[in-house]
C-alpha positions, 0 to 999 in steps of 0.5 A: 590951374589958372589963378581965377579958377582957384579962387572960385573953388576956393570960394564955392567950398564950404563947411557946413555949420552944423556938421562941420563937413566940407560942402558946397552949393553944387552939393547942396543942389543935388541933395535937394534933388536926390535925397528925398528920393533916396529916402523913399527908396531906404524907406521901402526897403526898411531903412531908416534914413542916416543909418550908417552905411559900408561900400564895397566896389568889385573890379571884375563886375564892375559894381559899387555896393552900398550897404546900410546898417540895421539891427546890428547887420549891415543889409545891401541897399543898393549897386551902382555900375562903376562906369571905368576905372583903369588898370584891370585886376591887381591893385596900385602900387606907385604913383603913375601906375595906371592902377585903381587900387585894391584893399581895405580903406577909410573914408573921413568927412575930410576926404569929401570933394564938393567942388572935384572937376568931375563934378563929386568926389570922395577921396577913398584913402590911398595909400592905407596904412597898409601900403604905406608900411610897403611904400606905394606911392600916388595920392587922390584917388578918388570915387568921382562923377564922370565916366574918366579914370586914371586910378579913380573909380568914376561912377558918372555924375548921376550915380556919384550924386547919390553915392555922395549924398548917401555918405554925407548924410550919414557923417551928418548923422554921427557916423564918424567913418565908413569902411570902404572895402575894394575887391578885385572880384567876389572872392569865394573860392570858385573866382580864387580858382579862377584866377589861382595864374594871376602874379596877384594871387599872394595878395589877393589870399591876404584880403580874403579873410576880410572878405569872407568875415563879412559874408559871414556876419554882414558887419564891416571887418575892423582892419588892422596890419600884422607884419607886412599883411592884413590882420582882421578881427 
């Protein structure tokens, strides 16, 4: 990256005062814009705005999921298309790869990017603790605004300015981290039938369990590591 252009990124990320978050004029701008109407919308639906927040992405449909904490119960509030990403079903394993990744991940105000070259970007935390312990390899990865991907998950610039508005609102708020969980398809029996032949099946019976603990309470499973495989709960 020529030496100019650092220097102006360096110069336009900044961290918030009040909130220690990583921020930016760009970002600022399209809070202005999108929160006020982000707002009216959590509104309607019977949010309360800042309410901590949980993501879920599907592959096979193409879809990312924000979900909003009330009451105890987290409720959907709204899907966004995913735009691309690359690699098909079956999750990243090394650096190059072409994959997207699948799995159970952890978002951290440092993993905000106000100033990514696609415009927003959250870094979705790859590789987990998880896929450390297995030795994947790759960094960066990112759900980011356009609609180009190598391993990322790109939303396009509208849709990551509210994505990403969402999610510094609620760090604003006092939520420390936010689950962000990514599937490869809605994982009810009928789609593990369906794709009972992929070499990705062992995997996929791992995340599961995951899955299925919240469609059962509508809270964010807590995720650890038992062996070489997923643990819940």
């Amino acid at each position: 990256m020529p030496k100019l252009l650092c220097l102006l990124l360096v110069a336009s990320l900044l961290i918030s005062p009040k909130s220690n978050l990583p921020d930016s004029d760009r970002a600022k701008a399209v809070r202005l814009t999108v929160w006020p109407k982000l707002q009216d919308e959590l509104k309607a639906k019977g949010f309360k705005p800042n309410s901590p927040i949980y993501i879920r992405i599907f592959k096979e449909i193409s879809e990312l999921e924000v979900w909003v904490k009330a009451g105890k119960q987290y409720k959907l509030f709204k899907t966004y298309e995913v735009c691309t990403y690359s690699g098909g079903l079956g999750t990243k394993t090394q650096s190059g790869d072409g994959k997207s990744p699948e799995g159970f991940y952890i978002i951290e105000p440092k993993q905000l990017n106000p100033v990514s070259n696609y415009h927003l970007a959250i870094n979705v935390g790859y590789p987990n603790k998880l896929e450390q312990l297995k030795g994947y390899t790759g960094k960066e990865i990112m759900v980011h605004g356009n609609c180009a991907s190598i391993g990322c998950y790109a939303m396009t610039d509208p849709r990551i300015d509210e994505i990403f508005t969402l999610v510094y609102k609620a760090f604003e708020a006092g939520q420390q981290k936010i689950d962000l969980d990514i599937f490869p398809f809605r994982m009810d029996n009928e789609h593990m039938y369906k794709y009972s032949r992929y070499p990705s099946l062992a995997f996929w019976k791992t995340m599961k369990p995951g899955y299925d603990l919240f469609e059962k309470t509508h809270v964010p499973p807590v995720v650890g590591v038992k062996g070489r495989e997923y643990a819940f709960n």
